[in-house]
C-alpha positions as CSV (number, residue, x, y, z in Angstrom):
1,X,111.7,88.4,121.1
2,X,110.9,86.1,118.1
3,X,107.7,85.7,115.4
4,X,106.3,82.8,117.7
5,X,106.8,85.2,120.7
6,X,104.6,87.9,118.9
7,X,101.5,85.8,119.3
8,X,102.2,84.6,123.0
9,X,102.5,87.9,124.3
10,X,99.5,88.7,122.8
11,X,97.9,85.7,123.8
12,X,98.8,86.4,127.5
13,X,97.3,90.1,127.2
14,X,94.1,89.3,125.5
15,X,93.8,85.9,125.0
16,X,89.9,86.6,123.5
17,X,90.7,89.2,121.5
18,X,90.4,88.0,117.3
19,X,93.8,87.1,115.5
20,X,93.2,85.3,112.2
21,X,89.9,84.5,110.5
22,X,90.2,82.8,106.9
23,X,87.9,80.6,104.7
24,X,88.2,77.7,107.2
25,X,87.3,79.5,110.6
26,X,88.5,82.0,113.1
27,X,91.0,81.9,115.8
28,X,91.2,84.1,118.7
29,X,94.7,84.7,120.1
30,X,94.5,82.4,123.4
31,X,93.1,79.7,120.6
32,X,96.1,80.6,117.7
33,X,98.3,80.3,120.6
34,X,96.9,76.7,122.0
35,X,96.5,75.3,118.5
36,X,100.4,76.2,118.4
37,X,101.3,74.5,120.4
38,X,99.5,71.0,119.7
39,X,100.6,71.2,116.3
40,X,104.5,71.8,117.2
41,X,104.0,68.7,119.3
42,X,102.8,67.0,116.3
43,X,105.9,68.0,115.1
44,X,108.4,67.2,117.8
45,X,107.1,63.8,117.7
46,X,107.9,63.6,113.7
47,X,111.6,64.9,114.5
48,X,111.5,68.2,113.6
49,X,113.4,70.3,116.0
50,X,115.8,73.5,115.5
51,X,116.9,74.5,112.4
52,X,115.0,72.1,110.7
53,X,113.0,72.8,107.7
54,X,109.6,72.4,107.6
55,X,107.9,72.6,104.3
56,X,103.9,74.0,104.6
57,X,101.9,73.3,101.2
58,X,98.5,74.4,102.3
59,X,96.1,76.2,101.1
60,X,95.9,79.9,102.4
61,X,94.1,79.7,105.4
62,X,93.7,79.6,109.2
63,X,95.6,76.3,109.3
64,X,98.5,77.2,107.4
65,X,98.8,79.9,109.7
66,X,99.0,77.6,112.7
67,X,101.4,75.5,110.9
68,X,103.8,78.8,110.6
69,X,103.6,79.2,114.8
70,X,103.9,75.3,115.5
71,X,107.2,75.6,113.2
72,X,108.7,78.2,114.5
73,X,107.8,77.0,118.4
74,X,110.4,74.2,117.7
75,X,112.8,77.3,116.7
76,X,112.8,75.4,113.6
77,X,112.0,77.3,109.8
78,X,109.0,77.1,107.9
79,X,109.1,77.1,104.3
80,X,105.7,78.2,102.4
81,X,105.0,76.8,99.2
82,X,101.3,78.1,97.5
83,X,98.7,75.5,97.1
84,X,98.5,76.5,93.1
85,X,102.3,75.4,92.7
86,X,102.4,72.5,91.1
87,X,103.4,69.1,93.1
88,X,106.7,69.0,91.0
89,X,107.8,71.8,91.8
90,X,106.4,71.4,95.6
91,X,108.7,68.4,95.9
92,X,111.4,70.5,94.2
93,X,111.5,73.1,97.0
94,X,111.3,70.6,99.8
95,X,114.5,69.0,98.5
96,X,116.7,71.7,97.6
97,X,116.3,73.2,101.1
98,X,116.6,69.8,102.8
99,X,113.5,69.3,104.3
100,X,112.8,67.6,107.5
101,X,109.3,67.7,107.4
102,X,106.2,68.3,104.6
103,X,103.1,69.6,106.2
104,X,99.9,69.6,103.6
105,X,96.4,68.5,103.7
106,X,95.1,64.9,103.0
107,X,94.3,65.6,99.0
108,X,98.2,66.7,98.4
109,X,99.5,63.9,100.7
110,X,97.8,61.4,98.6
111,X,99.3,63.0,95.1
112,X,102.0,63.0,96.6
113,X,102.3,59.4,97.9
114,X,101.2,58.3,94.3
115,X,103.5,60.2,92.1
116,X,106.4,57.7,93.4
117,X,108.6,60.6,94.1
118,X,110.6,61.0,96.9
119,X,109.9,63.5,99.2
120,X,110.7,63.7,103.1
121,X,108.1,62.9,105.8
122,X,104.7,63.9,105.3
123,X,102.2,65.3,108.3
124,X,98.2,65.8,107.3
125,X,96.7,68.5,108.7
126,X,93.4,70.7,108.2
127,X,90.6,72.8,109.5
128,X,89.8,69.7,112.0
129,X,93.1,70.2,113.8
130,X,92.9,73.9,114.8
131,X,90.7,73.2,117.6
132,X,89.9,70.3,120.2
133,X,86.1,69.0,120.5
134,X,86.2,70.4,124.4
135,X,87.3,73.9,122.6
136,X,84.9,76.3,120.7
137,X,86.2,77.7,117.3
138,X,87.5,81.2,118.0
139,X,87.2,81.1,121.7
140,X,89.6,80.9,124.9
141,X,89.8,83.5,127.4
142,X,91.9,82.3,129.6
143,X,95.9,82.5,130.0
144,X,98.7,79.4,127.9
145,X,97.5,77.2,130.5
146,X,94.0,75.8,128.5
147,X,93.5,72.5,126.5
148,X,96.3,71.0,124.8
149,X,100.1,70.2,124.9
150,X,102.1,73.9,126.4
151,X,105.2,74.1,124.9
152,X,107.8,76.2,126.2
153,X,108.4,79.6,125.1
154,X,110.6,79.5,121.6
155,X,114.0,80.7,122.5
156,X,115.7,81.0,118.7
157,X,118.7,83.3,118.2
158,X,118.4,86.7,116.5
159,X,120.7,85.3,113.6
160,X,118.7,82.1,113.3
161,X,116.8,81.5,110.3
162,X,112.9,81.6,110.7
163,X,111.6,81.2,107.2
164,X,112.8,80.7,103.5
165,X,110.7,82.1,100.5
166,X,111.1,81.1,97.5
167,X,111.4,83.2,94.3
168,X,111.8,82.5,90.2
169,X,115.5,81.9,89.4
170,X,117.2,83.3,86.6
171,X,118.4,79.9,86.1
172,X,115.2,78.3,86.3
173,X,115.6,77.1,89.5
174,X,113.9,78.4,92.6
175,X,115.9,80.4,94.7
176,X,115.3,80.1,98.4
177,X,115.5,84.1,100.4
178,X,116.8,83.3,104.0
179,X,115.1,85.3,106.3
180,X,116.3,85.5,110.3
181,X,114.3,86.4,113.1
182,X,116.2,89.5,113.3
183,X,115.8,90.3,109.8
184,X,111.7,90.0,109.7
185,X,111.2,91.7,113.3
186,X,113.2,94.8,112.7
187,X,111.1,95.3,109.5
188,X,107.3,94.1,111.6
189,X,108.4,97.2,114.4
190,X,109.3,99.6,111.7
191,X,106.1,99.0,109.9
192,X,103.9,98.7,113.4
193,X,105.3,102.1,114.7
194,X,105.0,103.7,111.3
195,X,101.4,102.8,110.6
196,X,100.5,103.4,114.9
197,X,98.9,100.1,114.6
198,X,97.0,98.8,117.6
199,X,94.6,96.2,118.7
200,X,92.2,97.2,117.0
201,X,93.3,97.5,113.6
202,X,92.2,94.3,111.2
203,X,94.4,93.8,108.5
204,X,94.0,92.4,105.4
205,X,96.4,90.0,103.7
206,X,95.8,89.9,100.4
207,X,99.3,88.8,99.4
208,X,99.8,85.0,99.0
209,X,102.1,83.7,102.1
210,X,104.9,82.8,99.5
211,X,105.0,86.5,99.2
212,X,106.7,88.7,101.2
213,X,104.1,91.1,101.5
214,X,102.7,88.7,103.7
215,X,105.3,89.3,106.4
216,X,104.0,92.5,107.4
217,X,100.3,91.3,107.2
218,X,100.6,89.1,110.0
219,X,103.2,89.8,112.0
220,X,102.6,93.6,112.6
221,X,99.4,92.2,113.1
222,X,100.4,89.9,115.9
223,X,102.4,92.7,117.3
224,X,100.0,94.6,117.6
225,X,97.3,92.4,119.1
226,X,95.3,93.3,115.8
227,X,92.9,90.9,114.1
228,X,94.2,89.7,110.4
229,X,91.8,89.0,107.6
230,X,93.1,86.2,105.3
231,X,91.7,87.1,101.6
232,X,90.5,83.5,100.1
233,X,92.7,82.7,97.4
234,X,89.9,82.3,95.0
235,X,88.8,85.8,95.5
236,X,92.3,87.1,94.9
237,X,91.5,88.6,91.5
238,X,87.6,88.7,91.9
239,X,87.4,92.9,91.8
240,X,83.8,92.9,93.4
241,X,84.4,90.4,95.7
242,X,87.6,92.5,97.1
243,X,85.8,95.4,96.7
244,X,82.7,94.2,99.2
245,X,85.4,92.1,101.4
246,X,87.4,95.8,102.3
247,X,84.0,97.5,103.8
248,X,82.3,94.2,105.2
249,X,85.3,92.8,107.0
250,X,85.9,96.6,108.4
251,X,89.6,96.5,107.1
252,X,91.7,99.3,108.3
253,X,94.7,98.3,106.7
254,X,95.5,97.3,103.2
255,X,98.5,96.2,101.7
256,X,98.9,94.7,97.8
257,X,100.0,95.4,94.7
258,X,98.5,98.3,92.9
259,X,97.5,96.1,89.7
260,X,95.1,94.3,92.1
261,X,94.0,97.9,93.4
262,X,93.7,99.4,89.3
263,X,91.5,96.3,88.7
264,X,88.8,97.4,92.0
265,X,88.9,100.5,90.1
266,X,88.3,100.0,87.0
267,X,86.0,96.3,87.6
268,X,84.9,96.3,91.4
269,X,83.1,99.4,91.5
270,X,86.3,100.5,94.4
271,X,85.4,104.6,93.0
272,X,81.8,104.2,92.5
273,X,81.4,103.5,96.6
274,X,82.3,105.7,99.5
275,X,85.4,105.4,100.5
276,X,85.4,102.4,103.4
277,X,84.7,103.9,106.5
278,X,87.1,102.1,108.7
279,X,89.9,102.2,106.5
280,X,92.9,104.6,107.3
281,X,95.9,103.2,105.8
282,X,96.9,101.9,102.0
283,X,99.8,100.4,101.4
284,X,101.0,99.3,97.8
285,X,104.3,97.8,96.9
286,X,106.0,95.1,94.3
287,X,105.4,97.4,91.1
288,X,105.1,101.0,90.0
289,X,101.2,102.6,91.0
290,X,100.3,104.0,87.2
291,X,99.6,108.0,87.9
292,X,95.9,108.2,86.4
293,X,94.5,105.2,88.8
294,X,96.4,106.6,91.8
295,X,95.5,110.1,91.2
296,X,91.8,108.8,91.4
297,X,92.0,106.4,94.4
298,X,93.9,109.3,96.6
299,X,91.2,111.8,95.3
300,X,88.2,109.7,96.4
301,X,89.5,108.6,99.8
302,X,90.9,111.7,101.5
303,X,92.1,111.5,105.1
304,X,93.3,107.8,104.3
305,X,97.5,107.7,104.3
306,X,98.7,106.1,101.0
307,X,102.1,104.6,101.7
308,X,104.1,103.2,98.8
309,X,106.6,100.4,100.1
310,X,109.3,99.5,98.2
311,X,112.1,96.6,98.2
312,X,113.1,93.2,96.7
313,X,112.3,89.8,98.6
314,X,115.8,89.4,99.5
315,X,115.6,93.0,101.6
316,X,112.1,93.0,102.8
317,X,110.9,96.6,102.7
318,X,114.2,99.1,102.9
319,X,112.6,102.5,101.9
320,X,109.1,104.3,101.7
321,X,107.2,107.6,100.8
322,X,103.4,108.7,101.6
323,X,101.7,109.7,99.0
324,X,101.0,113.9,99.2
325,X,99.1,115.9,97.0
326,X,102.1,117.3,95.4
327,X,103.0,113.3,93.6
328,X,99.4,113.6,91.9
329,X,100.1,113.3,88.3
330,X,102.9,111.0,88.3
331,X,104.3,107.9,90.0
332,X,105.2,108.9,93.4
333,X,108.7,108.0,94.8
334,X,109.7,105.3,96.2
335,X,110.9,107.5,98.7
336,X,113.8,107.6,102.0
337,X,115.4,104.5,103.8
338,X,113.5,103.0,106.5
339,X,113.9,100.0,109.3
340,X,117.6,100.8,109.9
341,X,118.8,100.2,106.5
342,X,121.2,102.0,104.7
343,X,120.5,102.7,100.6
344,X,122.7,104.7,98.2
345,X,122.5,104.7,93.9
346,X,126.0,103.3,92.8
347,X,126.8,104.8,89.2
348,X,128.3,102.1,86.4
349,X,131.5,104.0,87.0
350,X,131.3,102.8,91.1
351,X,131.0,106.0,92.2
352,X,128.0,107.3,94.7
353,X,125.1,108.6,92.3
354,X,124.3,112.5,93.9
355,X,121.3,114.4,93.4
356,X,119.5,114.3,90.0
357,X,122.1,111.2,89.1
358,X,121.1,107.1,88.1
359,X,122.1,104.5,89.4
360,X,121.8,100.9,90.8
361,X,120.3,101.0,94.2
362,X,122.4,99.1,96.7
363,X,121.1,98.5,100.4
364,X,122.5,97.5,103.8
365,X,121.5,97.3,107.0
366,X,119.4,94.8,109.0
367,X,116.3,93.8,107.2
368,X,118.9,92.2,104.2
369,X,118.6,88.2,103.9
370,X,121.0,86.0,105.1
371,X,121.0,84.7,102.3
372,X,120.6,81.8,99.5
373,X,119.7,78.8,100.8
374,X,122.6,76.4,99.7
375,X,124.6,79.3,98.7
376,X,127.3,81.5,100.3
377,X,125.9,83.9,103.1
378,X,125.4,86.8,101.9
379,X,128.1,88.9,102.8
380,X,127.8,93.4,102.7
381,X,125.3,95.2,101.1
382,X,122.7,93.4,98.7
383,X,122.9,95.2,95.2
384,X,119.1,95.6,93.7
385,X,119.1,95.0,89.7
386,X,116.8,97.9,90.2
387,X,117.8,101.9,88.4
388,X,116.8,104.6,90.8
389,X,117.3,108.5,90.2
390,X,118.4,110.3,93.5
391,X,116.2,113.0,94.5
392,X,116.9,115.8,95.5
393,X,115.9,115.5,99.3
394,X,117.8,112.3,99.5
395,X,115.1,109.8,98.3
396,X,114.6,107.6,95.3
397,X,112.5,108.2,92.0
398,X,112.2,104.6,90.7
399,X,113.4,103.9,86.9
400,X,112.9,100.6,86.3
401,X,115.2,97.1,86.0
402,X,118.8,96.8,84.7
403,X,117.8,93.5,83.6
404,X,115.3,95.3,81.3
405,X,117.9,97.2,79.6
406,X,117.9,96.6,75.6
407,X,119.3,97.9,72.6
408,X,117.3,99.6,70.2
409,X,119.2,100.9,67.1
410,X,122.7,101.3,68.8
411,X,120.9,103.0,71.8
412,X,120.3,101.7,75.4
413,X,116.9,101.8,76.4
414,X,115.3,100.9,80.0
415,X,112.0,99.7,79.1
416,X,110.8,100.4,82.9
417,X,111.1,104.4,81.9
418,X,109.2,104.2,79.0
419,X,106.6,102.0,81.1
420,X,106.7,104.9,84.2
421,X,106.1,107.4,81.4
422,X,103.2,105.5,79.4
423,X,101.8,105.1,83.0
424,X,101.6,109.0,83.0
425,X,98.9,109.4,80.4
426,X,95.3,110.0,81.5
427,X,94.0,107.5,79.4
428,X,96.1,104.8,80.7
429,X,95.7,102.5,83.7
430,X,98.5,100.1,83.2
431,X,101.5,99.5,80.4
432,X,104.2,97.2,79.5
433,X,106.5,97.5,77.0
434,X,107.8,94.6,74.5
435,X,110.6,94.5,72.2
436,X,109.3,93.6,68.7
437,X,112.2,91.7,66.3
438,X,115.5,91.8,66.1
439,X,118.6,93.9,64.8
440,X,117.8,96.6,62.6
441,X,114.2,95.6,62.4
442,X,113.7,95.6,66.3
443,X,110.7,97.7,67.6
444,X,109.4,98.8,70.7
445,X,105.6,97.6,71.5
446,X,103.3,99.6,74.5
447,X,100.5,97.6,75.6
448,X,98.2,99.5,77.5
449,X,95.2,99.0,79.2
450,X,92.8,101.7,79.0
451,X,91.3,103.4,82.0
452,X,87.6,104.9,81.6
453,X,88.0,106.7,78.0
454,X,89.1,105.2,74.5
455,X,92.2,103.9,74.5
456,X,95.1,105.9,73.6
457,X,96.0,105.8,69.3
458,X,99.4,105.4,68.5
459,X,99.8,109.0,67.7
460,X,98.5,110.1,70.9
461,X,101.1,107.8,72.6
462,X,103.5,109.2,70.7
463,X,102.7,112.9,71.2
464,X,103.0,112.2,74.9
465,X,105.9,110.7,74.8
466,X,107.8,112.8,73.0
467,X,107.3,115.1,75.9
468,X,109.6,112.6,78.2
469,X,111.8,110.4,76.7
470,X,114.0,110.8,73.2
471,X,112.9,109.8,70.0
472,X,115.0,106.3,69.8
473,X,112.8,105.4,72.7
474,X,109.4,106.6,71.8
475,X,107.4,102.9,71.4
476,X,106.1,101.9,67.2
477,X,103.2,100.6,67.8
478,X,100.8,100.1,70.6
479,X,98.8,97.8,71.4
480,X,95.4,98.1,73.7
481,X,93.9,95.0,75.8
482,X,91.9,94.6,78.5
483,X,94.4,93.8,81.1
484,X,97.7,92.7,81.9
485,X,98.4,89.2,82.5
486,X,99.3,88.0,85.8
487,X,102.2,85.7,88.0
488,X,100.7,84.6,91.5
489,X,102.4,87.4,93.0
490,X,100.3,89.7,91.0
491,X,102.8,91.3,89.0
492,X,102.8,91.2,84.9
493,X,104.0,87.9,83.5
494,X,106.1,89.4,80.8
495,X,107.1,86.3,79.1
496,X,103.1,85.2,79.2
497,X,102.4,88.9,77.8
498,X,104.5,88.1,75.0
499,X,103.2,85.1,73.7
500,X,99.8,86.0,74.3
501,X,100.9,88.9,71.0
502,X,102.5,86.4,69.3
503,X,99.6,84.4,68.9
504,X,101.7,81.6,70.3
């Protein structure tokens, strides 16, 4: 089995039944599977063929979805780029991974043509192309045999690469994830059996296709036979608008981050409603839920399982804890290993970090990349950057990034534990924390964004944090504002944060 086999099985089994809808039409799984098809012939005749990367610069949509199948029909690897990246960096992706093939829509090919840059092959597609004129939008009942080119089944190795996402480099460069078929299905089952999905679940995918939430949006999806719901990506920060899209697109499933659920709370009215009748499963990952918004999402929609996912592009998911009432009042764990993998907290002396100990989790096992593209394969376990405490059950409290540690006065201090603490207070929905100078005269800065009361004084933060952390990492000053600024991904821009307080 492979991720193009997902939607011909499904296909063949109920070839009516919905798979995709997005802001450019509908597709039912006989109909996914035939446009597939025509558009990997496309392909074929362009020269793309196994192995091969294929570049898709859509928007998110229906077609970019049929762009992802046609690719990986040719057992060659698809390569998503957002529509909002710029078409510098666009081209920049497409050469570094050696791109046979650039699939975007006619407004994009024409920038792209004009900018004088050179890029490889170009192939316009768009809503048009999903279905023939003899075919209706959404329809087919019958088996693979209907309008259009039928491609063999895709026949890729286990070990063969099926898609590369790209993530910020610390170099400034984009760094590709390789991601095998192997690598993305043992993660999809895990996730499918976990959650019980079936046919008729409808997912949401809220996540933008660059992001490897995305993964488990469609493809347990397709495994299932389920119908996914692509959110428009104008409406991806439009509280109400997500708020309305949950009940009136019947979504059982969710999965974002929990900034993007905080912000239905607090602007979309997501507490003021009943709680969405077919909804029975919530899934956040990609950042620490703040305990005050959690505490009154889970109160407000009991019998709906709350299932925080955790792990780094380059590992996909590798461990997970539901939500009980007993995590009310603080962030809830990022919980036990899951999908086969293997995880352990590695002290700064090497040694295995046991119960009540921090250290650096480390993870292997099946669902870690391949690797870099362009670089070594990656070769043993896959070492985090992220601080975990060992529980003592065996799972992991999350403490934030080594890459965030800083020196305050002689001391070391992890700004991700004063954030998980400031995230305790009942007046706050979300917090960073900034460091403030230099030297002697260095500070440390909590912005916070209030939940439904006042926002918290300095000497209330203060008070409360005395309570958790030491004195030399108690924050200075604090600073309140009306929300957190975002990346695409949905997680806080840090460096955008900081200029924004600067005045810069």
């Amino acid at each position: 089995m492979n991720l193009a086999s997902l939607v011909i099985e499904s296909a063949r089994r109920a070839p009516g039944d919905p798979a995709v809808s997005g802001p450019d039409g509908a597709l039912s799984y006989g109909a996914l599977d035939r446009a597939a098809d025509r558009l990997a012939a496309r392909l074929r005749a362009r020269g793309a063929g196994p192995g091969d990367r294929v570049v898709i610069w859509l928007e998110k949509s229906v077609t970019a979805v049929v762009a992802f199948q046609a690719v990986l029909r040719l057992s060659a690897v698809y390569v998503p780029v957002d529509a909002a990246n710029p078409l510098r960096r666009a081209v920049l992706i497409a050469r570094g991974c050696g791109a046979a093939l650039l699939v975007t829509d006619r407004d994009r090919a024409g920038a792209l043509d004009d900018s004088g840059l050179g890029t490889p092959p170009v192939l316009t597609v768009g809503a048009a192309d999903l279905t023939p004129a003899d075919e209706p939008s959404g329809g087919g009942d019958g088996d693979r045999a209907g309008p259009g080119t039928v491609l063999p089944a895709p026949a890729p190795a286990p070990d063969d690469l099926a898609y590369i996402l790209y993530t910020s480099g610390s170099t400034g460069e984009p760094k590709g994830v390789c991601v095998t078929h192997r690598n993305a299905l043992t993660f999809v089952r895990w996730a499918a059996a976990e959650l019980g999905a079936t046919r008729h679940d409808r997912f949401a995918n809220h996540a933008p296709f660059g992001f490897d939430l995305s993964v488990l949006d469609l493809y347990a999806a397709f495994l299932a036979g389920a119908s996914v719901r692509l959110v428009p990506a104008e409406l991806a920060y439009a509280p109400r608008q997500l708020t309305a899209f949950l009940t009136e697109e019947r979504i059982t499933v969710w999965y974002s981050v929990p900034s993007v659920l905080v912000l239905m709370m607090r602007d979309g009215g997501l507490c003021d409603t009943p709680r969405p009748a077919a909804l029975r499963a919530l899934l956040f990952a990609g950042e620490p839920f703040p305990a005050a918004p959690l505490a009154r999402l889970y109160g407000h929609w009991p019998g709906v399982r709350f299932l925080n996912l955790y792990g780094p592009t380059e590992t996909n998911v590798c461990t997970f804890h539901e939500v009980t009432e007993a995590d009310i009042g603080g962030p809830p764990p990022i919980g036990r290993v899951c999908a086969g993998n293997e995880a352990w907290a590695e002290r700064a002396d090497g040694g295995r970090a046991g119960p009540l100990e921090d250290g650096e989790l480390v993870v292997a096992g099946p669902t870690v990349m391949a690797g870099y593209w362009g670089r070594p394969a990656q070769r043993g376990p896959y070492r985090t950057g992220d601080l975990v405490r060992v529980r003592a059950d065996g799972g992991f409290d999350y403490r934030g990034r080594l890459d965030q540690l800083v020196k305050i006065r002689g001391h070391r201090v992890e700004l991700g534990e004063i954030e998980s603490v400031l995230a305790r207070h009942p007046a706050v929905d979300e917090a960073a924390v900034l460091v403030d100078g230099e030297g002697t005269a260095a500070r440390l800065v909590a912005v916070v964004v209030p939940g439904a009361a006042a926002p918290p004084g300095l000497l209330a933060v203060k008070r409360h944090c005395a309570a958790l952390l030491p004195r030399y990492m108690i924050p200075d000053a604090v600073v309140s504002v009306p929300e957190l600024p975002r990346t695409r991904n949905g997680k806080t821009d840090r460096s955008l944060l900081r200029t924004a307080l600067s005045g810069g």
